[in-house]
C-alpha positions in Angstrom: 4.5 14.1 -30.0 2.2 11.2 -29.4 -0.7 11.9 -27.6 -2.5 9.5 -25.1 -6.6 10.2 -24.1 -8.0 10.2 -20.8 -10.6 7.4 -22.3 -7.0 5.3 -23.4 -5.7 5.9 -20.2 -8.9 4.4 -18.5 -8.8 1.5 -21.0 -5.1 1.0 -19.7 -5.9 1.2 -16.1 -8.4 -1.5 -16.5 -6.6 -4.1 -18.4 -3.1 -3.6 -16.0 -4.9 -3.5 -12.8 -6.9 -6.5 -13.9 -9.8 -4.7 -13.1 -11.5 -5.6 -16.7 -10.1 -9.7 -16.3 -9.4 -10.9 -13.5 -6.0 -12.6 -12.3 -5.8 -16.0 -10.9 -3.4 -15.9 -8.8 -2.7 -13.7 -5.6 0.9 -13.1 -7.0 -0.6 -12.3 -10.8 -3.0 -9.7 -8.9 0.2 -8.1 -6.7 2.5 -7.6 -10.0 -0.8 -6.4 -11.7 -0.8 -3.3 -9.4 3.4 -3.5 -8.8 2.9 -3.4 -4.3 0.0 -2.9 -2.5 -0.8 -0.6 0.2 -0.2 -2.3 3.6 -0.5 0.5 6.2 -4.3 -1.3 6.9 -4.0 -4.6 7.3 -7.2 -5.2 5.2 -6.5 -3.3 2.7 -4.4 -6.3 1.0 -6.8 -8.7 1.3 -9.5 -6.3 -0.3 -7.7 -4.9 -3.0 -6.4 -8.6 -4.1 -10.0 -9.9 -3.8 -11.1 -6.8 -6.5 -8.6 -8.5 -9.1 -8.7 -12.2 -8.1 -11.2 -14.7 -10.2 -12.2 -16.6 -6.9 -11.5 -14.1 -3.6 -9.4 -16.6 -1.3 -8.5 -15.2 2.1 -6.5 -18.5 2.9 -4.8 -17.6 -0.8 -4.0 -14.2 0.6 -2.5 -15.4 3.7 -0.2 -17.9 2.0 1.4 -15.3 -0.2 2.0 -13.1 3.0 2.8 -15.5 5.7 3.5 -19.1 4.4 5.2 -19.2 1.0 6.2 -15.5 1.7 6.0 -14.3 -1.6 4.5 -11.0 -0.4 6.5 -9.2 1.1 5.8 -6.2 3.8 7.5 -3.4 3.7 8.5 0.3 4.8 9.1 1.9 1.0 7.7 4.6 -1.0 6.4 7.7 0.8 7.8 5.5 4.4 4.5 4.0 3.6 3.8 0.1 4.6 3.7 -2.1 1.6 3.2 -5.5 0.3 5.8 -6.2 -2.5 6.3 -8.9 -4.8 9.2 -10.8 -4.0 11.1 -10.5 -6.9 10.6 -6.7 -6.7 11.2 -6.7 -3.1 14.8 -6.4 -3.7 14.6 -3.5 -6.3 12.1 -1.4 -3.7 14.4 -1.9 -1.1 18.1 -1.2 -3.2 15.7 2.3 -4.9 14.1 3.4 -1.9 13.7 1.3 1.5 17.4 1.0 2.0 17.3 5.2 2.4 14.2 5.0 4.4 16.0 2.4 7.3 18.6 5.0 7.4 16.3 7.5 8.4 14.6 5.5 10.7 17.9 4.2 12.4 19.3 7.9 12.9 15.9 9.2 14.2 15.7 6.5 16.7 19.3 7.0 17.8 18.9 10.6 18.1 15.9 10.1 20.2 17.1 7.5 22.9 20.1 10.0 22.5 17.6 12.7 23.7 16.5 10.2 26.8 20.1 9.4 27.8 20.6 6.1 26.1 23.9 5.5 24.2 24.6 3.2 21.3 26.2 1.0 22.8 23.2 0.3 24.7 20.9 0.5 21.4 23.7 -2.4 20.5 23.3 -4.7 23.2 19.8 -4.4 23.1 19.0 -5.3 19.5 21.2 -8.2 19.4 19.2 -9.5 22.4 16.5 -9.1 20.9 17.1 -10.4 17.5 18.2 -13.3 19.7 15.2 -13.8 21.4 12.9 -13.4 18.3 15.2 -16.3 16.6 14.6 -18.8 19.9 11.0 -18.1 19.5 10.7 -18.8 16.0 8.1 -15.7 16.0 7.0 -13.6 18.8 4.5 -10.6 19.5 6.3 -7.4 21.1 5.0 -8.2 24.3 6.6 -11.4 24.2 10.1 -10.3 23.0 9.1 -7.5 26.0 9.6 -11.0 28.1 12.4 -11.9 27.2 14.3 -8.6 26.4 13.2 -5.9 29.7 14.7 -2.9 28.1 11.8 -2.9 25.4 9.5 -2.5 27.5 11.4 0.6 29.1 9.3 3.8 28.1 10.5 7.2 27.0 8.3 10.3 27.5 8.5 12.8 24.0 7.4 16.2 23.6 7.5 16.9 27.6 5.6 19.4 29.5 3.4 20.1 26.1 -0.2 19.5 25.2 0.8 16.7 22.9 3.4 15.0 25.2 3.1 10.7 25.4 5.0 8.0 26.0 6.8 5.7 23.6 8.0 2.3 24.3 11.4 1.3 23.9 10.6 -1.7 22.4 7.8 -0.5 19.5 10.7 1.7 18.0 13.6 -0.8 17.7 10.8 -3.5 16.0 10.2 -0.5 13.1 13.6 0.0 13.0 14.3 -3.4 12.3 11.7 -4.2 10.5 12.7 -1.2 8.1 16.5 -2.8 7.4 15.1 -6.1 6.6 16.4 -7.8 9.6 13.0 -9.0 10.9 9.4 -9.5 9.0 5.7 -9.3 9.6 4.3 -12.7 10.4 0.7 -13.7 10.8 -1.2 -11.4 13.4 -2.9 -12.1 16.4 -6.5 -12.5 15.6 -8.3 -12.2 11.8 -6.6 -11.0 8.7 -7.9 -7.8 9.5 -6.0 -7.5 12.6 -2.5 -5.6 12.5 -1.2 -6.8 15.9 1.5 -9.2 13.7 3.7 -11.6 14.7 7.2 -11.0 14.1 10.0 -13.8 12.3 13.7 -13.2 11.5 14.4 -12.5 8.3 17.5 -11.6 6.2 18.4 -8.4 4.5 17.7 -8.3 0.5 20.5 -8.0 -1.8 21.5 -5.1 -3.5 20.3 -4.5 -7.5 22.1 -2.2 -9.6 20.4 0.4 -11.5 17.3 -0.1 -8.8 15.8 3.5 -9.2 15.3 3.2 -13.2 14.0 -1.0 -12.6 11.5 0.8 -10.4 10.0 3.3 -12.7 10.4 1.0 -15.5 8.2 -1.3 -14.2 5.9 1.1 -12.6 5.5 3.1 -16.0 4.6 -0.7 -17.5 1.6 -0.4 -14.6 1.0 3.3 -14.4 2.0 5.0 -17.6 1.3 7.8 -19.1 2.6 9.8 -15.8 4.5 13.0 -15.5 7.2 13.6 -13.6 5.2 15.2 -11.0 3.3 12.2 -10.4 6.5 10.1 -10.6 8.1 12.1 -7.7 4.9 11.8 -5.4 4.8 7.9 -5.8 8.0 7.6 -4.9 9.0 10.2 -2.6 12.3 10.9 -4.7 13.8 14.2 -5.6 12.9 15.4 -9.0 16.9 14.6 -10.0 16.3 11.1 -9.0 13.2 10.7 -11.2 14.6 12.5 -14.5 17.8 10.1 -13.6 15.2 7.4 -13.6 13.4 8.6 -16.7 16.2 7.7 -19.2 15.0 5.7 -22.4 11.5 6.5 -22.1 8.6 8.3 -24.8 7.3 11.3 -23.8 4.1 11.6 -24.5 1.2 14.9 -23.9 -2.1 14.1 -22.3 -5.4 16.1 -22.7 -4.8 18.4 -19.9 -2.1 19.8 -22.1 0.8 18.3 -19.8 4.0 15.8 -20.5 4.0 12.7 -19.5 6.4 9.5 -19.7 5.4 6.0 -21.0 7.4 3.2 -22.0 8.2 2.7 -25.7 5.9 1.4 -27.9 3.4 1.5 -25.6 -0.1 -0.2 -26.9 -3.5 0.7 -25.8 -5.9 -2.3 -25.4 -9.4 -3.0 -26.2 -11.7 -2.6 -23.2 -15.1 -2.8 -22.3 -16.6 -1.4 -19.3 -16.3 -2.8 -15.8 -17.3 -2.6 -12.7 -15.7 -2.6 -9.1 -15.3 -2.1 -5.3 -11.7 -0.6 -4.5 -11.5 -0.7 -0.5 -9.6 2.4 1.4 -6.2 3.1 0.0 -6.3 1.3 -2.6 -3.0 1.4 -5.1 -5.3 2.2 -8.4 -7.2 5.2 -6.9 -3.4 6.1 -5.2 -1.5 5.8 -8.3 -0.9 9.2 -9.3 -0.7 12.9 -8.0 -3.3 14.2 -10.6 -6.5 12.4 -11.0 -9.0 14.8 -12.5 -9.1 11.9 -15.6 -10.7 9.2 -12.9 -12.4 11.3 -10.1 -15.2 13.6 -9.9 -14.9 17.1 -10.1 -16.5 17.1 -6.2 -13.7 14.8 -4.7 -14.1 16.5 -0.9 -15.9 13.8 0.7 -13.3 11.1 -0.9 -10.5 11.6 0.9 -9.7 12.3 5.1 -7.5 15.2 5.7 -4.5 13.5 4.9 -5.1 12.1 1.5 -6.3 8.9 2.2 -8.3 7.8 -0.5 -11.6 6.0 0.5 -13.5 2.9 -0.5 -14.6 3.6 -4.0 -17.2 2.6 -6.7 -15.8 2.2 -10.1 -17.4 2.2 -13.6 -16.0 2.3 -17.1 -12.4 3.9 -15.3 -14.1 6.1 -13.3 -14.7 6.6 -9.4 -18.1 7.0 -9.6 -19.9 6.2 -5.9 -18.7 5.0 -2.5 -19.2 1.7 -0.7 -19.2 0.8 2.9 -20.4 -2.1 5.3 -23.1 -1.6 8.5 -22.9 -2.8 11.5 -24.6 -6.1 10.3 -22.1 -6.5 7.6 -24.3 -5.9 4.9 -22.9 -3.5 2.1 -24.0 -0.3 1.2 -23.2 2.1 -1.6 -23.9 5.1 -3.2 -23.4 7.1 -6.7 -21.8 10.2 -6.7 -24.0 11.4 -9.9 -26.7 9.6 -12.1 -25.6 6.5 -13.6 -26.2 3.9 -16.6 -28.9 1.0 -15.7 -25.9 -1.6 -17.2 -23.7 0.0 -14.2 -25.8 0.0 -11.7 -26.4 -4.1 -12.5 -23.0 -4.7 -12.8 -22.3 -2.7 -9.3 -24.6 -4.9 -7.7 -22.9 -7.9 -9.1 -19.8 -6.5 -7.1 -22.1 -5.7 -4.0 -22.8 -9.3 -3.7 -19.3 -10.8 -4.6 -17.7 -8.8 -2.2 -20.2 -9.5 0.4 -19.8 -13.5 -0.5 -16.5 -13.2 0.1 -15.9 -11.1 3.6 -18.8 -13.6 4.9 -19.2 -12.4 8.5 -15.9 -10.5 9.0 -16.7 -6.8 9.8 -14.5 -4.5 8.0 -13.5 -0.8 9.2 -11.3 1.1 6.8 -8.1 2.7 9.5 -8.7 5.9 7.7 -12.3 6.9 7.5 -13.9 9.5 5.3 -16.8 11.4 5.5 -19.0 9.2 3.1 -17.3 6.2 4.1 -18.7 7.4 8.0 -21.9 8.5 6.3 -23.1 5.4 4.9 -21.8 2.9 7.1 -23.7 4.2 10.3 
């Protein structure tokens, strides 16, 4: 059996992610790293700057919310994000289309719950989608205007120390949003801002075979990975990833495991690089086990959910954290002694970075301990 090195699989993490060169386009950078993670609005426009030769927050924003070839949505993990579009329909036939069903019978089960029936739930969508296609694109509380009933608000979890109450209005948008039947539109304020805008849209079609295009392509971005790091990814059964898995190499690792790659798979030449990966990123969130890129110490890294961080990267490596203070200057720090080439090519990162957020103030929406530490 073939057998691929932590050191290869660093070299192949660099020249895919175009973390080594740099892409030139904000599309080049999203297929690069196959979708990124939306859930924080700035995480897009920071992971995309990391890969891009000239950081464009206008280029950013015309992928997402002029030319549209980003595309938002609810897919692996029922996690938020940004696809490229001619992925878009594979993400959604492999895994978004199961996730809107989910949604949809959760919602209908809880306005059950509150003594709405779907007949209602009918009536109201329609109005709405009505609404939202008048408007052209709306904010909630404008569709909230035009359609009362989503402003209504439902009380869950009464009588205990965690009860609250949900509007109407901010489940029917997810659930819609989720089947492809509306889309995120620019937001309300700076591109770090998540209060979006929301436009009509149209469901994508269905693509045959979606579950093994997925991984295919994914393995082309992320292989060597085992089947374990496979099923976390995508938040499929273990059946649907060996389904998946079909015409692939199988390959061992240094940690003694098996992982999959695509045939033929060939290892570049790299040199080292450097680079600031903001919170959430999709390279430091690309796999289940990561003992061949983190630290042994990885506590401080992540908030209690698994949220990954802003990281420092050298040579394949997480290697120190980053932030921004108050005054938007960056800070960083090294999670062990480093190089003196590292440390000058880090600072070439500090200042690029800090060229291109210019004044915009920055706070990852999941915050870690170092992350808190050093930006205070």
């Amino acid at each position: 059996m073939r057998r691929i090195t932590d050191r290869q699989r660093r070299a192949l993490l660099g020249a895919r992610h175009l973390l080594f060169r740099r892409g030139d386009t904000v599309e080049e950078v999203a297929d690069a790293v196959l979708a990124l993670h939306a859930t924080d609005a700035a995480t897009v426009f920071l992971s995309i700057f990391a890969r891009l030769r000239e950081p464009s927050v206008e280029a950013v924003e015309k992928a997402l919310y002029g030319e549209v070839t980003l595309h938002r949505m609810l897919a692996m993990r029922r996690t938020l994000f940004a696809v490229p579009g001619d992925l878009a329909p594979v993400v959604w036939s492999s895994t978004g289309r199961a996730i809107a069903a989910r949604e949809r019978a959760g919602f209908v089960k809880f306005l059950a719950e509150a003594g709405y029936s779907e007949s209602w739930l009918a009536g109201v969508e329609k109005s709405t989608i009505s609404a939202l296609a008048a408007r052209g694109e709306a904010v909630l509380s404008d569709l909230g205007s035009d359609v009362p009933e989503l402003r209504e608000q439902v009380t869950v979890a009464a009588g205990k120390p965690y009860e609250a109450t949900q509007s109407i209005g901010t489940r029917l948008i997810r659930v819609l949003a989720a089947e492809g039947l509306i889309r995120r539109s620019r937001p309300r304020g700076g591109w770090t801002s998540s209060q979006f805008r929301w436009a009509p849209s149209v469901p994508f079609d269905d693509v045959p075979d979606a579950k093994a295009a997925l991984v295919r392509r994914w393995l082309d971005r992320y292989g060597p990975a085992t089947v374990a790091d496979i099923k976390w990814w995508t938040g499929w059964t273990v059946t649907d990833v060996r389904k998946a898995l079909a015409d692939t190499e199988t390959v061992s690792l240094d940690d003694g495991s098996t992982a999959h790659v695509l045939p033929d798979l060939d290892v570049p030449d790299v040199g080292p690089w450097a680079a600031l990966l903001p919170a959430l990123d999709p390279t430091p969130m690309g796999w289940q086990e990561r003992s061949w890129y983190l630290p042994a110490d990885r506590s401080e890294l992540f908030d209690r959910s698994g949220n990954i961080g802003p990281t420092v990267w050298w040579d394949g490596r997480v290697v120190g954290v980053w932030a921004q203070r108050p005054d938007r200057s960056l800070a960083w720090e090294p999670l062990a002694e480093l190089p003196r080439a590292a440390v000058k090519a880090i600072a070439v990162e500090i200042d690029r970075l800090t060229a291109a957020l210019g004044d915009v103030r920055v706070t990852p929406r999941f915050r870690t301990p170092l992350e808190r530490k050093l930006s205070s």
